[in-house]
TINUPA-911995 format. One line per 3 residues: their letters; for each residue z, x, y of N, C-alpha, C. Coordinates in pm, 1 decimal. Layout:
// residues N
A = Z:X:Y:Z:X:Y:Z:X:Y | ...
***
This chain:
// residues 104
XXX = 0.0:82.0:-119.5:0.0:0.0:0.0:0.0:86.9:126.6 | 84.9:187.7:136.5:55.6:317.5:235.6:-52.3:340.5:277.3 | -141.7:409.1:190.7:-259.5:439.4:200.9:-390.5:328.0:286.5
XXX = -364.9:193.0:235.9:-412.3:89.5:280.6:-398.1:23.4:420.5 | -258.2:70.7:446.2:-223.7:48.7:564.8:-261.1:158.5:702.9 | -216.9:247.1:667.0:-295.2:369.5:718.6:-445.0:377.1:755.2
XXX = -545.3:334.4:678.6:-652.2:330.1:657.9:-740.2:208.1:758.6 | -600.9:108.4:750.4:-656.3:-4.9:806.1:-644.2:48.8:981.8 | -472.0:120.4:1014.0:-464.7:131.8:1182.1:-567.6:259.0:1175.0
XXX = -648.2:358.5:1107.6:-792.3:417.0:1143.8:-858.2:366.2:1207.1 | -901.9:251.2:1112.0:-1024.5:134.4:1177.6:-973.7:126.1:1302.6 | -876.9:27.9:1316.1:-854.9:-5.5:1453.1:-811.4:94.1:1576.1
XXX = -752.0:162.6:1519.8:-812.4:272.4:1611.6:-933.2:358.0:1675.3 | -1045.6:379.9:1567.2:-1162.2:424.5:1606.7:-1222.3:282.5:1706.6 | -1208.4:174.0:1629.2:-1257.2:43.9:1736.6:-1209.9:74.7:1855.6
XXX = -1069.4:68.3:1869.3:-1000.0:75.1:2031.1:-1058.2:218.0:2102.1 | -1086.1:323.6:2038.6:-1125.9:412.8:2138.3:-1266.9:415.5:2190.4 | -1369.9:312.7:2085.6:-1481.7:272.8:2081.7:-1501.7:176.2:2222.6
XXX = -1418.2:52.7:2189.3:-1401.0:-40.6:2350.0:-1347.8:57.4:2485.4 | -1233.1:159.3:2416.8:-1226.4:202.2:2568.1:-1335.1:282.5:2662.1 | -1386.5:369.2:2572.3:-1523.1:389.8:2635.5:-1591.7:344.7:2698.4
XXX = -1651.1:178.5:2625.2:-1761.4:111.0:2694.2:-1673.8:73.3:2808.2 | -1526.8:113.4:2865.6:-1545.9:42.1:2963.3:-1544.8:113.1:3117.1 | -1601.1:264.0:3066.3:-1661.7:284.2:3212.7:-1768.2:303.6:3260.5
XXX = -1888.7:257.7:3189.7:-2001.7:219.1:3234.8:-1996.8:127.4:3359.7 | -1948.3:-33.3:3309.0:-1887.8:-100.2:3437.9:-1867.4:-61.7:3572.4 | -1747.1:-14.5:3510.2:-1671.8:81.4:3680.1:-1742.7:145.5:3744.0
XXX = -1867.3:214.3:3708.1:-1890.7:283.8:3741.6:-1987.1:226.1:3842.0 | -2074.1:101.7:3769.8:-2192.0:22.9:3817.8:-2058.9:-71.2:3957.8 | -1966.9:-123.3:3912.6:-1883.8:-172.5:4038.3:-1871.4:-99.4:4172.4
XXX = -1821.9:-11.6:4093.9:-1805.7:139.8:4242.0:-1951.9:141.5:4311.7 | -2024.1:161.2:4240.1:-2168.7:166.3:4338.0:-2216.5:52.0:4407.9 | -2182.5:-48.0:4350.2:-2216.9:-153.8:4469.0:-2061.0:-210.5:4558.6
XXX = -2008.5:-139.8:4572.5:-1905.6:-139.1:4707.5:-1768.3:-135.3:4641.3 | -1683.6:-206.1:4532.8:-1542.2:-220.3:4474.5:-1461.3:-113.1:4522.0 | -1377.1:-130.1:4536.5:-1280.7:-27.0:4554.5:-1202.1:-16.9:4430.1
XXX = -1133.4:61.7:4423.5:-1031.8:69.7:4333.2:-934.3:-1.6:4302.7 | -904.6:-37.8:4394.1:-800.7:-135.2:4368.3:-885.7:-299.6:4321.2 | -979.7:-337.1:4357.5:-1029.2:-440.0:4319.7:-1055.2:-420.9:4167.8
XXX = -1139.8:-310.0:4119.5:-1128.7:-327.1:3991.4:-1014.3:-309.0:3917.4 | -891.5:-225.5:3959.1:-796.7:-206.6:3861.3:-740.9:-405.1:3851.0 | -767.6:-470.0:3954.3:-710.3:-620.7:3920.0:-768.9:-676.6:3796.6
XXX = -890.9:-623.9:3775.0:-970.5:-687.5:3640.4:-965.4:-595.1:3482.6 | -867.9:-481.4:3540.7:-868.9:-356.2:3419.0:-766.3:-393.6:3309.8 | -742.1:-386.4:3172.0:-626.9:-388.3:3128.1:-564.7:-227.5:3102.6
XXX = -463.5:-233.4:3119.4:-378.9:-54.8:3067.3:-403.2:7.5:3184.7 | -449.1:-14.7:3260.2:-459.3:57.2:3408.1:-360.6:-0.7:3525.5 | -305.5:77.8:3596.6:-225.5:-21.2:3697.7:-195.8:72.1:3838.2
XXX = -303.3:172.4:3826.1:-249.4:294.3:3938.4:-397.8:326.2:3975.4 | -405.3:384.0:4114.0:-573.9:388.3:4157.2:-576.8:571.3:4094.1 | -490.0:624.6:4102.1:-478.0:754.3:4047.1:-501.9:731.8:3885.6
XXX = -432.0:598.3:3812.6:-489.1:668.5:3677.3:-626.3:600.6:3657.9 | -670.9:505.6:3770.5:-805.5:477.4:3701.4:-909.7:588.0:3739.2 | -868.1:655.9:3866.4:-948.7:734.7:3911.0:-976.6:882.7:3792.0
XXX = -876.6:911.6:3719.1:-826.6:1026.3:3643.5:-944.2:982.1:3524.2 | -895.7:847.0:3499.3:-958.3:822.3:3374.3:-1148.7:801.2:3382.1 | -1173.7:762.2:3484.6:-1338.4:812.9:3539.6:-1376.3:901.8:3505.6
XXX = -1300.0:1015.0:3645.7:-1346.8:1135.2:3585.7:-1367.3:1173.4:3489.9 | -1252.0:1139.8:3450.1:-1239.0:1296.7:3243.1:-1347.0:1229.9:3172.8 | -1419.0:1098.9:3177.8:-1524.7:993.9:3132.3:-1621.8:1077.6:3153.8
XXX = -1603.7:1096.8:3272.8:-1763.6:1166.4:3396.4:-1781.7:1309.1:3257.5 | -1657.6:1374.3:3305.3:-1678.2:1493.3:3228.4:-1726.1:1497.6:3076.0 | -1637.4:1420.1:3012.3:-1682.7:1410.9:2885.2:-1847.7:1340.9:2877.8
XXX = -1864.7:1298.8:2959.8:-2043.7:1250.3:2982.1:-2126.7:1381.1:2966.1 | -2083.6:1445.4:3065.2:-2163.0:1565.8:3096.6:-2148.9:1663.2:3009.6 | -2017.3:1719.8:2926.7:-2010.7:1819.8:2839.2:-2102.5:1751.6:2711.8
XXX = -2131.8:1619.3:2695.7:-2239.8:1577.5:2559.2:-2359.0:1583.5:2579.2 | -2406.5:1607.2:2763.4:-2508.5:1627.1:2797.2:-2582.4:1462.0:2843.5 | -2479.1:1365.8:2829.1:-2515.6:1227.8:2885.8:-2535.5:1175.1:3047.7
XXX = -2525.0:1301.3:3085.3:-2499.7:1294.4:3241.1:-2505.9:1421.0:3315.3 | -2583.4:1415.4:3408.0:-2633.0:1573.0:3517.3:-2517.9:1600.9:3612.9 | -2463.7:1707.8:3602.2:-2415.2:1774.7:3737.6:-2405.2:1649.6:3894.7
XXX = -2516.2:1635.7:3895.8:-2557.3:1538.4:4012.6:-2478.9:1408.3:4037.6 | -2504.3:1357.2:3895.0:-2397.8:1207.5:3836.3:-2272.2:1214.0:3803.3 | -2266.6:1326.4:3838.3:-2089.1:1359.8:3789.4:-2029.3:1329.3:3963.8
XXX = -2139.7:1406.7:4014.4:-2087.7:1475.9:4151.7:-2048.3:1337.3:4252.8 | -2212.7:1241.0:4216.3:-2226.5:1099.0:4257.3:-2066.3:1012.2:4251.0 | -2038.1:1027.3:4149.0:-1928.9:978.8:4054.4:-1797.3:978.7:4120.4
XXX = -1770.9:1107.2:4170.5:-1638.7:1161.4:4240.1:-1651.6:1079.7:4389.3 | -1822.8:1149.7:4443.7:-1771.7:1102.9:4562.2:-1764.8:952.5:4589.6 | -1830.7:869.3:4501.9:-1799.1:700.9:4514.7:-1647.0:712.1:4428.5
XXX = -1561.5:817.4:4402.1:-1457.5:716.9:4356.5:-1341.4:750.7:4456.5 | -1397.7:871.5:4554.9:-1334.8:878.6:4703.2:-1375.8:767.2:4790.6 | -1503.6:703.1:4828.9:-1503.1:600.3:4922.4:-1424.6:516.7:4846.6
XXX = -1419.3:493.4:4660.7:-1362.6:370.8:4688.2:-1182.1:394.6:4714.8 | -1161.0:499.2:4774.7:-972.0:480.6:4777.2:-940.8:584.2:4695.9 | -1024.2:668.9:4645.5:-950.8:791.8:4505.2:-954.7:919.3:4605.6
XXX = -891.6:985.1:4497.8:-882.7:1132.1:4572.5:-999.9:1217.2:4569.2 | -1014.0:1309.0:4688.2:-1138.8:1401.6:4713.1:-1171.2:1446.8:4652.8 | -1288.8:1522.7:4568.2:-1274.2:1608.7:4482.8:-1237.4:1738.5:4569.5
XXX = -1194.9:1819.0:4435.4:-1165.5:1895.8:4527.7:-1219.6:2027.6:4438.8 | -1275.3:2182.0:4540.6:-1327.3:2321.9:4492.6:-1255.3:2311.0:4337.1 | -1157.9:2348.4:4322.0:-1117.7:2357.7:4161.6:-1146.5:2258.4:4057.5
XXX = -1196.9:2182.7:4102.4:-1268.5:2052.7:3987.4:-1365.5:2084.0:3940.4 | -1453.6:2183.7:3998.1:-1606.8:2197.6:4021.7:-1596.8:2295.3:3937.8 | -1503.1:2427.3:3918.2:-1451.7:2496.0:3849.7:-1425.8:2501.0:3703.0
XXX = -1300.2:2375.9:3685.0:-1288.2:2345.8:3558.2:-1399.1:2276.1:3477.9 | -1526.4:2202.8:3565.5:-1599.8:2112.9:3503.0:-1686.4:2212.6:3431.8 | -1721.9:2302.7:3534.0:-1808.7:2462.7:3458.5:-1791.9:2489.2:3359.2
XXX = -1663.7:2541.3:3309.5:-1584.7:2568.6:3235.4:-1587.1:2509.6:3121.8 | -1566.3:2366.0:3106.7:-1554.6:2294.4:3012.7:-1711.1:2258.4:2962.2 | -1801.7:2262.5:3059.4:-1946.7:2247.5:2985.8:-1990.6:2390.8:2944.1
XX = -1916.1:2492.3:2995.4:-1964.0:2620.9:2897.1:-1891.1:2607.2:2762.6 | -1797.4:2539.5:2725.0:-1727.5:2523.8:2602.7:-1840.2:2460.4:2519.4
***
């Protein structure tokens, strides 16, 4: 029964990290036509801070770009619409670590 059970919170786990994904495509298409941050975190579930939705974009953005799903450009796009909408600047050392992590 262990084994079965185990096997079963896999599934649902690979599902849940599967949905969390698809859900920053969205955000992303919101942010570009004007949302702020705070408007979408009202429609987000597990989100409740403009800092962690903003966090959780990014590392999205990044992990886009280290699979090669996304250019330098769309990353860059990315940051600075998630500063108009209310997030923090990017800032020189972001640009840094992002290097970094796509030379990995």
């Amino acid at each position: 029964m262990n084994a079965v059970t185990i096997a079963a919170l896999d599934v649902v786990l690979a599902v849940e990290n599967q949905v969390n994904a698809l859900r920053w495509p969205p955000v992303l298409d919101a942010l570009r036509f004007g949302a702020t941050l705070d408007q979408v975190i009202e429609v987000m579930l597990n989100v409740e801070t403009t800092e962690e939705l903003a966090a959780g974009l990014i590392d999205w953005s990044v992990g886009q770009e280290i699979a090669g799903r996304m250019s330098d450009d769309e990353v860059d796009e990315l940051m600075e619409l998630v500063h108009a909408a209310g997030g923090p600047a990017p800032v020189p050392a972001y640009a840094t670590f992002r290097a970094e992590a796509v030379a990995r």
